[in-house]
C-alpha positions in Angstrom: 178.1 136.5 80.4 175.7 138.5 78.1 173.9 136.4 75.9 172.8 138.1 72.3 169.1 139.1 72.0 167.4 136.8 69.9 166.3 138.3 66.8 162.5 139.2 67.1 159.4 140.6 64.7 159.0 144.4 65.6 155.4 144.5 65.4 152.9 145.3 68.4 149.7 144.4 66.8 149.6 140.9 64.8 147.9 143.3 62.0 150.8 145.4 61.5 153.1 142.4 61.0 155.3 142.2 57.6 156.5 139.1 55.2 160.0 139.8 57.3 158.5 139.4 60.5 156.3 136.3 59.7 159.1 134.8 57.9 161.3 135.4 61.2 158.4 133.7 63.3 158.2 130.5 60.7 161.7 130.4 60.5 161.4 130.1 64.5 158.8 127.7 64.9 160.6 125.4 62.8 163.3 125.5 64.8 161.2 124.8 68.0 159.9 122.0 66.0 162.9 120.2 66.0 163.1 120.0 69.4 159.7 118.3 69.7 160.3 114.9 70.0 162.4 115.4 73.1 160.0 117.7 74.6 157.4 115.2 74.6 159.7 112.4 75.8 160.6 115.1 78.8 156.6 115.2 79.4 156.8 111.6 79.4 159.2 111.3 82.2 156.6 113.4 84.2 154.2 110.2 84.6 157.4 108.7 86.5 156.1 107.9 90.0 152.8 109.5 89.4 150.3 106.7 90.7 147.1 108.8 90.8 146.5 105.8 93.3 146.2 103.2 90.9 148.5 99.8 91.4 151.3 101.3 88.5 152.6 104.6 88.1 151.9 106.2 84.8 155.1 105.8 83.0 154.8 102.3 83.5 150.9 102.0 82.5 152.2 104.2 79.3 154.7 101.4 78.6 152.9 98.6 79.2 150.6 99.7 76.8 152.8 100.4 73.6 154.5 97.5 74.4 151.4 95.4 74.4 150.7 96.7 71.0 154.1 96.4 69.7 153.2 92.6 70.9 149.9 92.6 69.0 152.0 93.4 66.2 150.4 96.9 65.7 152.5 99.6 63.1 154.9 102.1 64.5 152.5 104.4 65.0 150.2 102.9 66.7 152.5 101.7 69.5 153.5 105.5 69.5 149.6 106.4 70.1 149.6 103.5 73.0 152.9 105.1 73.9 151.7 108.3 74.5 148.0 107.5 75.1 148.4 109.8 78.3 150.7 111.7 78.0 147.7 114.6 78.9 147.7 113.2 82.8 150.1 116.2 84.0 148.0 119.0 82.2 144.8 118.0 81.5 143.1 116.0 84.5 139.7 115.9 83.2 140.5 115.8 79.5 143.4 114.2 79.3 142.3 112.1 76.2 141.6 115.5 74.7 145.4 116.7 75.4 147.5 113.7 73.9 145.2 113.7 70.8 146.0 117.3 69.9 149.6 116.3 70.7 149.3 113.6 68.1 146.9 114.5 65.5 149.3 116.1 63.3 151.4 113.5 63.0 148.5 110.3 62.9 146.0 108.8 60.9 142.7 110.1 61.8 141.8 106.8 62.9 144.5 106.6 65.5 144.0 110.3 66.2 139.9 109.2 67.3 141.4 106.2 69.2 143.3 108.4 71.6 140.8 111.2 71.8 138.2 108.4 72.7 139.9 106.1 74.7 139.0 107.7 78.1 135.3 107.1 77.2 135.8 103.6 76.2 138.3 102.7 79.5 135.6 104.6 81.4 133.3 101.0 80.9 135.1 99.5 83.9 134.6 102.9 86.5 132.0 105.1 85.5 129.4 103.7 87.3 131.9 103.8 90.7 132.0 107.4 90.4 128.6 108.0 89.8 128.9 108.5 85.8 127.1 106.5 82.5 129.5 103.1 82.4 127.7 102.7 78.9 128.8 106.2 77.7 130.3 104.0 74.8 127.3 103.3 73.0 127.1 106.6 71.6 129.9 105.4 68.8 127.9 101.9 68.5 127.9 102.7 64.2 131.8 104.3 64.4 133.9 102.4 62.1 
């Protein structure tokens, strides 16, 4: 079955690109955009099973957590920040705080945003010193609001 060839820009360089072809492309992203939220849900599924060695996989720690804040009585989108707190695990291993912030940040509050970007730091209170890092790393946002 031959599929049709999706209409693409005809450009080589970025610089030689016209108002039809970046139209096309925005056109195009917006489409992709719809298809964000189940992306991200797909990603989410990804933590299934993956222990990393610790006593719940990280679907379930991800869940616990937005639950818990659902419980606190947190908004909507904080739960969703809890939700998807770690969502970064898969791709970004050593910045993985760094990874689920971007995801979030245009959709957030910048407060929430700086919560998920930072939360690695402030978890990292209860192991750093096991793995031979500053426990009290923290303290650097002592005067954050």
């Amino acid at each position: 079955m031959n599929q049709p060839i999706p209409q693409r820009a005809l450009f080589h360089h970025m610089k030689d690109g016209t108002q039809e072809d970046w139209d096309l492309i925005a056109g195009e992203v917006k489409e992709m955009a719809k298809g964000l939220p189940d992306r991200i849900l797909q990603h989410l599924r990804l933590l299934d099973g993956d222990y990393g060695g610790f006593p719940v996989d990280r679907l379930t720690h991800c869940l616990q957590t937005g639950m818990l804040a659902h419980q606190d009585g947190k908004d909507e989108e904080y739960v969703v920040c809890a939700l998807l707190h770690d969502i970064g695990d898969t791709l970004g291993t050593y910045n993985h705080a760094d990874v689920a912030a971007v995801l979030l940040e245009p959709f957030v509050s910048e407060e929430n945003h700086w919560m998920v970007k930072h939360h690695g730091i402030f978890q990292g209170y209860y192991f750093f010193h096991y793995l031979g890092m500053d426990r009290d790393q923290h303290e650097q946002f002592k005067d954050h609001p």
